[in-house]
C-alpha positions as CSV (number, residue, x, y, z in Angstrom):
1,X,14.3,8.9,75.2
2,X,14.7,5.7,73.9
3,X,18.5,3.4,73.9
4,X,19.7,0.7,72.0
5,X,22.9,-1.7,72.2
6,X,25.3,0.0,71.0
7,X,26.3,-1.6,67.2
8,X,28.6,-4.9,67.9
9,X,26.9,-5.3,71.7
10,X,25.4,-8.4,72.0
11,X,22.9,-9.5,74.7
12,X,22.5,-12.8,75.8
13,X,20.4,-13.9,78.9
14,X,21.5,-16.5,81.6
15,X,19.9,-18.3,84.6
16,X,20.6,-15.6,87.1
17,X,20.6,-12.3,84.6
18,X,22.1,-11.6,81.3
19,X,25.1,-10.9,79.8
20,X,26.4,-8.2,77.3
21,X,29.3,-8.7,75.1
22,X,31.0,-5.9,72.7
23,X,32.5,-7.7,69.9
24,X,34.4,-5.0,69.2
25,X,36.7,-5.3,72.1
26,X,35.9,-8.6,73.4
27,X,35.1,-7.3,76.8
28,X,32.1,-8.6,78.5
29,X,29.9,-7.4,81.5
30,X,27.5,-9.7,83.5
31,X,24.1,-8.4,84.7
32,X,22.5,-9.8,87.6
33,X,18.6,-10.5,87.5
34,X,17.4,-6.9,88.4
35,X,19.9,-5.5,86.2
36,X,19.0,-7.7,83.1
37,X,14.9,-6.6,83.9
38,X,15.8,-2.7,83.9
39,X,17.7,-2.9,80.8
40,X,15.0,-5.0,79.4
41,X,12.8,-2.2,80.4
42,X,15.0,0.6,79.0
43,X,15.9,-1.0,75.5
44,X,11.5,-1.0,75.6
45,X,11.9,2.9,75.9
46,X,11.0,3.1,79.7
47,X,12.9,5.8,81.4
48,X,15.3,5.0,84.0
49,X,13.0,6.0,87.0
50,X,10.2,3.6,84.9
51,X,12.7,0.8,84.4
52,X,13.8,1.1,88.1
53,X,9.7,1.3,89.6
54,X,9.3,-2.0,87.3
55,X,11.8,-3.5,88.9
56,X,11.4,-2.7,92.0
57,X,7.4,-4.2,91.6
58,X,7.2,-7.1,94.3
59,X,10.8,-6.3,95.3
60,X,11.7,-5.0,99.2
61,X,13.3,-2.2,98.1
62,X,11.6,1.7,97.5
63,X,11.0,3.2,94.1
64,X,13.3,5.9,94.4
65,X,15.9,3.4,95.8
66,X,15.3,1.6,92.5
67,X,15.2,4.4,90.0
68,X,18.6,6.0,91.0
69,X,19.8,2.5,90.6
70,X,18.5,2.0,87.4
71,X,19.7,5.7,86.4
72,X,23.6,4.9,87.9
73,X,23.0,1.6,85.8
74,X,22.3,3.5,82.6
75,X,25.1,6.0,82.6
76,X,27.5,2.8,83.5
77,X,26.5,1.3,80.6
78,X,26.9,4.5,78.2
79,X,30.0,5.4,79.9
80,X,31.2,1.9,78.6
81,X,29.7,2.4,75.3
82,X,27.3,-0.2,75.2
83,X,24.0,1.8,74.6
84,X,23.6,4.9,72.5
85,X,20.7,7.1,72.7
């Protein structure tokens, strides 16, 4: 299953991470580094437990650790309408 930003979501990266901003409302939401790779990784059409093993590649934290972040990460940013599938 692939995502994209959700139409009027901008993404703009920044020294520690990125940063998404819906135009529509004016709301914002800041990513840290991790963050800005995994949904680098799921915009590419990795699945969350992919995106999270990527990211967790040279990191001290487990794969599974990683995916379910990456996964809780996903449905935070559909809850806020920011992706769509």
């Amino acid at each position: 299953m692939s995502i994209t930003l959700a139409d009027g979501v901008s993404l703009a990266e920044t020294d520690g991470g990125a940063v998404l901003l819906d135009e529509r409302s004016g709301r914002y939401w800041q990513l840290n580094a991790s963050g800005a790779r995994v949904l680098h990784r799921l915009l590419a059409g990795d699945t969350a437990a992919e995106a999270g093993a990527a990211a967790a590649n040279g990191a001290s934290v487990a794969a599974e650790r990683a995916a379910g972040d990456a996964h809780t990460l996903l449905e935070k940013l559909r809850h806020a309408g920011l992706v769509s599938s």
